[in-house]
C-alpha positions in Angstrom: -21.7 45.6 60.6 -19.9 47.7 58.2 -16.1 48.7 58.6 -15.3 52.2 59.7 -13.3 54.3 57.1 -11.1 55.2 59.6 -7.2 54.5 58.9 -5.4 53.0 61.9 -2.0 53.0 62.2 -0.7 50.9 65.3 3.3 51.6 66.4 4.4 48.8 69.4 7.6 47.0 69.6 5.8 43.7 71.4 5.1 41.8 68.5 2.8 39.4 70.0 0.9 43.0 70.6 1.0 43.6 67.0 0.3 40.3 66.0 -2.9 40.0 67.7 -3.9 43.5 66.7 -3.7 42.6 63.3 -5.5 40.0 63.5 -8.5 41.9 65.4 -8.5 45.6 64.4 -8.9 44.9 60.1 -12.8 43.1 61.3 -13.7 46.6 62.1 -11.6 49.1 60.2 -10.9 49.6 56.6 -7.1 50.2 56.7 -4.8 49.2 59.4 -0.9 49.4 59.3 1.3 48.3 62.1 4.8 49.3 62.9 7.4 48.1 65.8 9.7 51.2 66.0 8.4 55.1 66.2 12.0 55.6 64.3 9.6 54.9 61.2 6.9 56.8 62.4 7.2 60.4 60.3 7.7 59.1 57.1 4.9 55.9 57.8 2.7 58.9 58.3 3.4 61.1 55.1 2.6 57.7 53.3 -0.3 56.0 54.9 -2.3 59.3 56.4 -3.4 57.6 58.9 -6.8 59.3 61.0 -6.0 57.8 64.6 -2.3 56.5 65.7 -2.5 54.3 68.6 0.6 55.0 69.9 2.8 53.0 72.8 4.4 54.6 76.0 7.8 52.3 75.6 9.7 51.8 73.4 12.9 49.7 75.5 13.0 47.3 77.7 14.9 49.0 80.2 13.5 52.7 80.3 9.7 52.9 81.1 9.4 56.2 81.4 6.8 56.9 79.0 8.8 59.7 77.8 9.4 58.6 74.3 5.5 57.7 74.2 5.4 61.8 74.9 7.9 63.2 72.4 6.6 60.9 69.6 2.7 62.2 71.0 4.2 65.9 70.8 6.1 65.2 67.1 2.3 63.7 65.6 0.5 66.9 66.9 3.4 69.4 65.6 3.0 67.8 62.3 -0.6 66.8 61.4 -2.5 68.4 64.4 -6.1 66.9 63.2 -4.3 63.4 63.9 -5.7 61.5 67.1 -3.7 59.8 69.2 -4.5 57.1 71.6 -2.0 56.2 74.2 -1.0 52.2 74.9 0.2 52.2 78.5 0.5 49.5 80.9 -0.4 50.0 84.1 2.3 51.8 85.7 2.2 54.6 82.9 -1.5 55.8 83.8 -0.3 59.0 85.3 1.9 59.6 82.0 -1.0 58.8 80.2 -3.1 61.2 82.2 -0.5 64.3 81.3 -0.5 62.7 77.5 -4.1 63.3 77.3 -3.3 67.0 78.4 -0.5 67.5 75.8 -3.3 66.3 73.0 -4.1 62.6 73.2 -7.9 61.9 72.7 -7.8 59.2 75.2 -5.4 56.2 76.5 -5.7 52.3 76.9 -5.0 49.9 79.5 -2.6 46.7 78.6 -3.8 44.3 78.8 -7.2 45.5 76.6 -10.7 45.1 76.9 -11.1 44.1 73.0 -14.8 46.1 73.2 -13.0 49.4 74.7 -10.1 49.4 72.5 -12.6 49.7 69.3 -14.6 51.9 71.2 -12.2 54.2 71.7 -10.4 54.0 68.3 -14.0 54.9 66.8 -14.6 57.4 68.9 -11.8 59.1 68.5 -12.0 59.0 64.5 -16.0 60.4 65.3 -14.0 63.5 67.3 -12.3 63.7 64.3 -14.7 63.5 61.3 -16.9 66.5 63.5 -13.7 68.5 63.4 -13.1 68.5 60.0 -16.6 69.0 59.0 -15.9 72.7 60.6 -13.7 73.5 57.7 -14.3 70.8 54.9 -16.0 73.0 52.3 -15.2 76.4 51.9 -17.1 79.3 50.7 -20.5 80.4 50.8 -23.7 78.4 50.6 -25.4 77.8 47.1 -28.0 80.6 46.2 -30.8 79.1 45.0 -33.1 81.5 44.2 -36.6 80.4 43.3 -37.4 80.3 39.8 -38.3 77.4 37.7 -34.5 76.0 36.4 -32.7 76.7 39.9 -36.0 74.4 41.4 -35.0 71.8 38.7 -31.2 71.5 39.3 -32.0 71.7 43.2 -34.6 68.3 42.9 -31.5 67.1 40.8 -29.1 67.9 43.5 -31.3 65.7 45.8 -31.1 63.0 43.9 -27.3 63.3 43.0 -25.7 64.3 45.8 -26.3 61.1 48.5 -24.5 59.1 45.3 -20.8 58.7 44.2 -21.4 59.9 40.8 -19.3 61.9 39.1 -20.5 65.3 38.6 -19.8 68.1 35.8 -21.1 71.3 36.1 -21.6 74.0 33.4 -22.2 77.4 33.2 -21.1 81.1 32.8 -18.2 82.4 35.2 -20.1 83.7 38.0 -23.0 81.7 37.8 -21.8 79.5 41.3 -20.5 76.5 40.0 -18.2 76.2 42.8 -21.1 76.7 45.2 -22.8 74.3 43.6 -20.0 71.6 43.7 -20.3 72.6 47.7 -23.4 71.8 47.9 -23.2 68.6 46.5 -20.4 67.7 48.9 -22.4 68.7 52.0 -25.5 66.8 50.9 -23.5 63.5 50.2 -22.2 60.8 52.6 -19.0 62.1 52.6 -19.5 65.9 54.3 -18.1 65.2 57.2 -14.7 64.1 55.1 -12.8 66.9 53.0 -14.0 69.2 50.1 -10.6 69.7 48.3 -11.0 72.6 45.4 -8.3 73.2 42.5 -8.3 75.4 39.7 -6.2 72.9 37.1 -6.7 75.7 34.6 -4.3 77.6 36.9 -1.9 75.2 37.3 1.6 75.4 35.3 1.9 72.1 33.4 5.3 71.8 35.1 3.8 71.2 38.1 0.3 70.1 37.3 1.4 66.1 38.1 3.2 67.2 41.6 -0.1 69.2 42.6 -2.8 66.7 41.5 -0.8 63.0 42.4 2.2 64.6 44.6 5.7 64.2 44.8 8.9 62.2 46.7 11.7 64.0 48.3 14.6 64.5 45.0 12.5 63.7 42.5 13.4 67.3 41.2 15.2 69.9 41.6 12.8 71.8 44.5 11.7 68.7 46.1 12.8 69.0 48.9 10.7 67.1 50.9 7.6 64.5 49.8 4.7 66.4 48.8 1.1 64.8 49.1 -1.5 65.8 46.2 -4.7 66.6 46.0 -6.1 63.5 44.8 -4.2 61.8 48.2 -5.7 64.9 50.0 -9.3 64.2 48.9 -8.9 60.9 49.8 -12.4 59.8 51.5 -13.8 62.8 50.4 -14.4 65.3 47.0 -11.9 66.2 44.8 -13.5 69.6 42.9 -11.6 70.1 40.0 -12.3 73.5 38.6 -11.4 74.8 34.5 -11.4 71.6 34.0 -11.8 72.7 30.0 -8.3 74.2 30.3 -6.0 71.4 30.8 -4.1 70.8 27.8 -5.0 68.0 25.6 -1.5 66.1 26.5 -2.0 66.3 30.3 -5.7 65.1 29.8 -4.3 61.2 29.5 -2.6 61.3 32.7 -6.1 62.3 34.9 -8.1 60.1 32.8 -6.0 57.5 34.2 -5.8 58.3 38.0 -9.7 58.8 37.6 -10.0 55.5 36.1 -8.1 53.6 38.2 -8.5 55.8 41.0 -4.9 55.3 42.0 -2.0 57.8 41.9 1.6 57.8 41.5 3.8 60.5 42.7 6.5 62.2 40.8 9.5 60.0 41.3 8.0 56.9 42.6 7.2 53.7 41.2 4.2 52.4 43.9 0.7 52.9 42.9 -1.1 54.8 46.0 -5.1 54.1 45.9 -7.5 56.8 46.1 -11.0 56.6 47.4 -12.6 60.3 46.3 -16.0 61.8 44.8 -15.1 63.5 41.7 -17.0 66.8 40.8 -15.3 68.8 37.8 -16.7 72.3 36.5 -15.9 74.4 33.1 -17.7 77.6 31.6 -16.4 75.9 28.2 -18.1 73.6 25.7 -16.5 70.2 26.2 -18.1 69.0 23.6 -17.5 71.1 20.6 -13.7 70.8 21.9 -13.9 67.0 21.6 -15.3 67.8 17.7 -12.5 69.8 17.4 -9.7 67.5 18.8 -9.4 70.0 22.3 -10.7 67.6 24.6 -10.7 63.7 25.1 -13.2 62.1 24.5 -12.8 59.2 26.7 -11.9 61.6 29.5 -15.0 64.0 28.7 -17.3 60.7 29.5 -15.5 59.7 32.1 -16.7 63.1 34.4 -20.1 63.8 32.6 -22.0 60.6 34.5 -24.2 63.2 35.5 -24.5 66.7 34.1 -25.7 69.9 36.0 -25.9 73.1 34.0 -26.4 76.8 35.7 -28.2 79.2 33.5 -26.9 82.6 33.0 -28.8 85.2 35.5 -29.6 86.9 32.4 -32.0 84.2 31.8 -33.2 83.6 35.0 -34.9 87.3 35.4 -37.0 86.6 37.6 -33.8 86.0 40.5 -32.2 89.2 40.0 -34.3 91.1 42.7 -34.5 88.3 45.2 -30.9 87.7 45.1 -30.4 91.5 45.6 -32.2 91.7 48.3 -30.5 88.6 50.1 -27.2 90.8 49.3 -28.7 93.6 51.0 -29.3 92.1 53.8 -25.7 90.4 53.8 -23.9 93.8 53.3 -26.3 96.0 55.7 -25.2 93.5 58.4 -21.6 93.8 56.9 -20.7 97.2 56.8 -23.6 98.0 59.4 -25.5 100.4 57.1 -29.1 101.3 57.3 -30.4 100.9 54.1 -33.5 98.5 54.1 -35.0 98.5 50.9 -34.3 98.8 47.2 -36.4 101.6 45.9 -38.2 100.6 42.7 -36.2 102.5 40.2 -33.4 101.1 41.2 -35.0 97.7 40.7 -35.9 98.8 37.3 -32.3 99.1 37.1 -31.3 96.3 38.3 -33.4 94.0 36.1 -32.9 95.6 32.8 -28.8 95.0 33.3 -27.3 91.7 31.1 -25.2 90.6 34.2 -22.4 89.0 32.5 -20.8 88.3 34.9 -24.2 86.7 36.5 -24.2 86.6 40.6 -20.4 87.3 41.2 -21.2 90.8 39.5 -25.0 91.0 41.4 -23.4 90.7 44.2 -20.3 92.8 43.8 -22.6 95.1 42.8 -24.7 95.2 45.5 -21.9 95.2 47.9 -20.7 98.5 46.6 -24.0 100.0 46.4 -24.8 99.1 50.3 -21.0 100.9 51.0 -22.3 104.2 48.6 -26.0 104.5 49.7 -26.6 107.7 51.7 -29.9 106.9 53.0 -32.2 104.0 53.9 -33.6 103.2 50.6 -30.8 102.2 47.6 -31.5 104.4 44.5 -30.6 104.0 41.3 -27.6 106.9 42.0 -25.8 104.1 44.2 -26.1 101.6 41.6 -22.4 101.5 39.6 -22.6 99.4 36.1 -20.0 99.2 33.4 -21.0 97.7 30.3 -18.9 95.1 28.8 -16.8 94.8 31.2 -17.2 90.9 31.8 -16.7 88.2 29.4 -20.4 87.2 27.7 -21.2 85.6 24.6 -22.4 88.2 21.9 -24.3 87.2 18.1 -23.0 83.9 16.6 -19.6 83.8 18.6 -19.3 80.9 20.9 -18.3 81.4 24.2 -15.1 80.5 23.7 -14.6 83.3 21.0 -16.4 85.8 23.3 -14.5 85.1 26.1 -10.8 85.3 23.5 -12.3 88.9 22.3 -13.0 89.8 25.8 -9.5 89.1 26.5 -7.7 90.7 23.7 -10.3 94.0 23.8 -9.1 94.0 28.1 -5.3 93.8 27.1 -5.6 96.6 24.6 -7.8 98.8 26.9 -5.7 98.4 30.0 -2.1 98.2 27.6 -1.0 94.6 28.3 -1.4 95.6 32.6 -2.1 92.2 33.6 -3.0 92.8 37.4 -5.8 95.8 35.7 -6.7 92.9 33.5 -7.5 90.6 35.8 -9.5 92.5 37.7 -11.6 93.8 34.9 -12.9 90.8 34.1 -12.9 89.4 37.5 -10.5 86.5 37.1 -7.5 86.0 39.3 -3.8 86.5 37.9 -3.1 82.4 37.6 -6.5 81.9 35.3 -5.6 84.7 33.3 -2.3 83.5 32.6 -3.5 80.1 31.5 -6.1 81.7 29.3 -3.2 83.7 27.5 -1.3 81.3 26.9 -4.5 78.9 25.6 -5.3 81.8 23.3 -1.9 82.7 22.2 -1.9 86.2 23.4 
């Protein structure tokens, strides 16, 4: 029988306890740590993450309590709530146990244990716990497939994808639903029920990029003040989405080619290697590989995250969506705002169809939204339909997309006079991205 992923961390002063447990709970779980004092509990925790803490009543000889089994039950659920905590009690300690279970404890065992029970319960508890955080593990909406011929492709090619540990990248347009895609992927696979954790590296300041992505130890700088845990430790058992993936500079590139090769991290200020078990999907609206031609992009690193390679099409070429996902908007924002308008009248299909959407379903459906808040009757007419042309980033004549999106930039800075919130907003990027991309662009 397979081992369960769950991370077990054992804290009992009896080492005969400990002994035997170590010898019996590694046959059915994939990490196990034991410790005899709760005094190491906290910072044991922030290091080993551990899903289920099976967690004694006593700690001395002469005081039994059960109180300090209680404080150090209260401390785990102030600090990591999702944490479950089974209760080690002896028999006398039932009743504690009992009012343990009502302050948070998932369940408690009996010394001396039934071997059967005690992994019973341990797996239990980690189920209770996988179905909780399968509640929140991947934000955002669900992908909009539409139903032409290239979404039907890339949706077989999901299928096929998604139950593996590939690597993913994802291309396409901004707007186009990479991220949706990347949730997609995650829900489909075998780890769903485990995190979805999402960063937008292009956003991150390359001061900080190694604390975010691989984490920190307390005084390792000068606003450390306490360990930090990063999003690769975060992910851990789960996907890591790295977005703007295209935007990392070329001298950070070496550092996540090598925590995705070995898939182990170190943390700013420490010397110990931390392993990392994760599903790695990245996503870019850039070329990556024109920018390895052009010395932009590693080459080992682009290789390393293009094992498999999913590319969304613009909506401009995928005409035959534009209505369908407008009227699954419709439906969305009627509910919304509780508005009565039930159709789109044909004119303002028309409309709607000849547009170039560049800024593909995040504009469709932006939109739509505004049109459902404007319509004054029950059909939406062309008169609550409100376009601006070139107002998104698109790729015009010979320019790559690259040089589009630059022009876009520069054209928004000199429209709006250097405003960087109007900027932003214009072409629907948030403040951190469009920092990144003025600094990448030397603006």
């Amino acid at each position: 029988m397979a081992k369960s992923r769950a991370k077990i961390l054992v804290v009992d002063d009896n080492s005969g306890i400990r002994a035997a447990l170590k010898v019996l709970l590694p046959l059915h779980f994939s990490q196990v740590e034991l410790i005899p004092s709760p005094k190491e509990l906290i910072s044991k925790m922030a290091e080993f993450r551990p899903d289920i803490v099976l967690l004694d009543m006593n700690f001395h000889t002469d005081i039994n309590t059960g109180n300090e089994g209680l404080y150090w039950l209260s401390e785990i659920k102030k600090r990591t709530p999702d944490t479950e905590v089974v209760l080690f009690t002896a028999y006398a300690d039932i009743q504690l146990a009992v009012e343990g279970m009502k302050r948070g404890a998932f369940d408690f065992i009996v010394k001396p244990w039934d071997n059967d029970k005690l992994i019973g319960t341990l797996k239990a508890a980690y189920s209770c716990r996988r179905k909780d955080e399968s509640r929140v593990s991947v934000p955002g909406q669900a992908m909009l497939w539409g139903k032409g011929g290239a979404m039907s492709a890339i949706n077989r090619a999901v299928q096929k994808i998604a139950p593996t540990d590939a690597t993913v990248l994802i291309t396409g347009e901004n707007g186009t639903g990479k991220d949706l895609l990347a949730g997609e992927i995650h829900r489909m696979s075998e780890r769903s029920l485990r995190p979805m954790v999402c960063v937008d590296v292009g956003a991150i300041t390359e001061t900080l990029f190694e604390s975010e992505l691989f984490g920190h130890v307390k005084g390792s700088f000068t606003d450390a003040h306490t360990d930090h845990i990063g999003k690769f430790e975060q992910a851990d058992g789960g996907t890591l989405f790295l977005d703007e993936i295209g935007n990392i500079p070329l001298h950070l590139q070496a550092k996540l080619l090598r925590a995705i090769q070995n898939r182990s991290i170190t943390r700013v200020g420490d010397s110990k290697s931390v392993p990392v078990d994760i599903r790695l999907i990245c996503a870019t609206n850039r070329d990556l590989e024109q920018m390895v031609r052009n010395g932009q992009f590693r080459e080992d690193l682009y290789y390393r995250i293009n094992t498999m390679h999913l590319h969304l099409p613009a909506l401009r070429e995928r005409t035959d969506e534009i209505i369908p996902l407008a009227e699954l908007f419709l439906t969305r924002y009627t509910e919304k705002y509780r508005r009565e308008v039930k159709e789109i009248s044909q004119e303002a299909a028309d409309v709607l169809k000849s547009h170039c959407w560049s800024g593909n379903i995040r504009e469709l459906q932006n939109c739509m939204e505004k049109a459902v808040i404007l319509s004054e009757s029950d059909v939406l007419m062309p008169s609550d339909i409100e376009l601006q042309k070139n107002r998104n980033i698109q790729q015009t004549g010979n320019d790559t997309l690259v040089e589009a999106e630059e022009k876009a930039i520069r054209a928004a800075m000199a429209r709006f006079g250097g405003n960087l919130s109007m900027v932003a907003r214009s072409l629907e990027i948030s403040r951190p991205t469009l920092y990144a991309k003025l600094k990448k662009y030397n603006i």
